[in-house]
N, C-alpha and C positions, 0 to 999 in steps of 0.2 A: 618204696611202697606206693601202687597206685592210688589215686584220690578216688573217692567214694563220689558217686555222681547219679542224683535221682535221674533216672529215664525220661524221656520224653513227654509220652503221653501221660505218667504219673504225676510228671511236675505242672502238667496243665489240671489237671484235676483235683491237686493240692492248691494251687494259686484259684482256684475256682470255689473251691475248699474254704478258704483264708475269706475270700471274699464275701460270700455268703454270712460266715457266720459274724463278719465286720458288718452287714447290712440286719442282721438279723437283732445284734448286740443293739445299733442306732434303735431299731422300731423298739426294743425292751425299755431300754432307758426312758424315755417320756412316759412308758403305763407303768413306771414302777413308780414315777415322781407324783404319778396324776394322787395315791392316798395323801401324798405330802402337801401338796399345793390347795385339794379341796379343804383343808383343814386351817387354811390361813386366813385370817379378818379381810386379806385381801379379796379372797375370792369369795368366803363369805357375803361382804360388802357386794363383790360385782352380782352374786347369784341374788341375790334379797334383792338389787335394786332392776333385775331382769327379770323377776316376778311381780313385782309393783308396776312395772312398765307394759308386761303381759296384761296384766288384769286391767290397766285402765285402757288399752285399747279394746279388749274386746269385751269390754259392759259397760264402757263409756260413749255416747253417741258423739260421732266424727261430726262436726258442725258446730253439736252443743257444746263438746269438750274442747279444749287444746293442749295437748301436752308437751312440755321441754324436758330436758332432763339434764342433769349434766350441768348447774349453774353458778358460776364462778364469779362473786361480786367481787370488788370493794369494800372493803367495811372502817369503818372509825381508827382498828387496831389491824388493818392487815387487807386480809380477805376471809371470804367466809362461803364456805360451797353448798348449793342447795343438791339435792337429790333429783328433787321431780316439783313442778309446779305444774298444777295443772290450773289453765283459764278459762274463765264461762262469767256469763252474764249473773248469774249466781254469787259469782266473789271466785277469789283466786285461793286458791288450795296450795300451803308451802308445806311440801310433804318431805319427812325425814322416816329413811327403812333402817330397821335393826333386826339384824338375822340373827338370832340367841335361843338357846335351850335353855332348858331347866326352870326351875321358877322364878320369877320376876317380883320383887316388890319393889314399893312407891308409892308416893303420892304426889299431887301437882306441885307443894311447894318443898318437898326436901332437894337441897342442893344433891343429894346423890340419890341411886338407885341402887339395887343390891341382886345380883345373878347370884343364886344357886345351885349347884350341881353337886349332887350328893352332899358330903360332907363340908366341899369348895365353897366360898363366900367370896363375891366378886364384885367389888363398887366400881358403876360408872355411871358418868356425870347424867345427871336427869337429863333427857332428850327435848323433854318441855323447854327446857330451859337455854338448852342448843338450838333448838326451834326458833326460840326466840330471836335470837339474833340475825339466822336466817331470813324472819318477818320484819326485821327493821333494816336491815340494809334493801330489802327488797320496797318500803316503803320509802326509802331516800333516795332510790333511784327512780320510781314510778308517781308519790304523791298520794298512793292509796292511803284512804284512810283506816282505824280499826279495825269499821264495822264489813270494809271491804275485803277483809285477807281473814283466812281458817287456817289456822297449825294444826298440822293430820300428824300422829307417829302412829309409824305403821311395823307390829313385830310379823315376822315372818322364822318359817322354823317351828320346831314345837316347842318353844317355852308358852309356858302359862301362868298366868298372874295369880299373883297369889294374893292380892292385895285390891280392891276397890278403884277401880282407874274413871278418868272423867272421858266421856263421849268419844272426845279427838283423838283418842289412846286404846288401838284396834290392832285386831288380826288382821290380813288380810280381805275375807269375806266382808268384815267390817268398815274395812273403809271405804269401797266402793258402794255402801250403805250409809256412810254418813254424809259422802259427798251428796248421794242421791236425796238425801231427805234436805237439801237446803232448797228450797225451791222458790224462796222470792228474788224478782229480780234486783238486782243491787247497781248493775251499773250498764251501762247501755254497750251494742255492739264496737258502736265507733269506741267505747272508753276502753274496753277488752285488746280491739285492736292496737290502741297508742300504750297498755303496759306491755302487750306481746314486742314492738318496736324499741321501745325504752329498754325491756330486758335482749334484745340480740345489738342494740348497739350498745350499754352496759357491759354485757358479758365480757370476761376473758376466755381468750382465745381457747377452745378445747383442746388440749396438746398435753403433753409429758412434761413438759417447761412449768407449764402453769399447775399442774397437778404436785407435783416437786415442790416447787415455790409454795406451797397451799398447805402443803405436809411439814415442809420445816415450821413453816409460823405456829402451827397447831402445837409441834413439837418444844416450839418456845414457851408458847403460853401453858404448856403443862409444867415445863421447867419452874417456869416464874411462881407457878401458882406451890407448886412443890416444895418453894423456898423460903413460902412465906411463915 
């Protein structure tokens, strides 16, 4: 019995065929992943801290402001990563973004916070109080004092407080409001310039290495603290 044998000009328009719908498959996959991925604290994190960095460059005046982002100390117990600081003759602004829905309650000294989402009840650790650490490694590399450095937490998202917040504890609109209302001067240009140098030779290196390393220690200290 003779073998079955697609035609010529079929067999090109079938492999033409094959290929299309293989290129067509590639472009499907990443927009079917994109609902998965916007919904992760990952990207979360990265979009909240791409809006805080929007808004201070364009309501922040280039001269008066400075902004870093992205900053990876040293600390006592590890390392500890700043979001966004922004520097001005004003004092230095160590800004921590939280992208969350739902309602928010808190106040400055409870060890935790509480997200609401419908019926959902979700504690995480007071941000004030993650801030803080951010403000003291950033003091032990620079020599700032106190009354030199402002802890901003900044929600972005539509959660809404549900509960009485202190000043440094804003929406977005808000915080480029509170920055603006500091307006005496605190420390001179030359002294702005020597913590902008202290924090870029300070810093660790921005990379996936360091990010990694940054994520496990965090990961430890939840363990630890979990255990106690």
């Amino acid at each position: 019995m003779a073998g079955f044998s697609i035609p010529k000009g079929i067999e090109m328009d079938f492999t033409a065929m094959i290929s299309l719908v293989s290129d067509v498959v590639m472009y499907l996959i990443p927009l079917a992943l994109v609902p998965v991925v916007i919904k992760t604290p990952w990207f979360k994190g990265l979009f909240g801290e791409f809006l805080v960095n929007s808004a201070a460059r364009l309501f922040l005046k280039k001269g008066r402001y400075k902004l870093i982002k992205d900053v990876t100390l040293r600390a006592s117990d590890g390392t500890t990563q700043i979001d966004h600081l922004i520097l001005s003759k004003f004092g230095i602004f160590v800004v921590e973004t939280k992208n969350m829905k739902g309602w928010i309650f808190g106040s400055e000294n409870q060890h935790s916070w509480t997200q609401k989402i419908f019926k959902k009840s979700i504690k995480f650790q007071n941000p004030l109080r993650q801030n803080y650490k951010h403000v003291k490694a950033l003091q032990a590399l620079t020599g700032l004092k106190d009354e030199h450095v402002f802890s901003v937490i900044v929600f972005v998202g539509d959660g809404t407080f549900k509960t009485k917040m202190p000043e440094n504890v804003t929406h977005l609109k808000g915080f480029i409001s509170f920055i603006k209302s500091k307006k005496k001067i605190l420390i001179s240009n030359d002294q702005v310039l020597f913590v902008e140098r202290k924090i870029e030779e300070g810093r660790l290196p921005r990379s996936m290495k360091t990010n990694a390393e940054h994520k496990k220690h965090v990961k430890k200290i939840i363990a630890q603290k979990n255990n106690q």
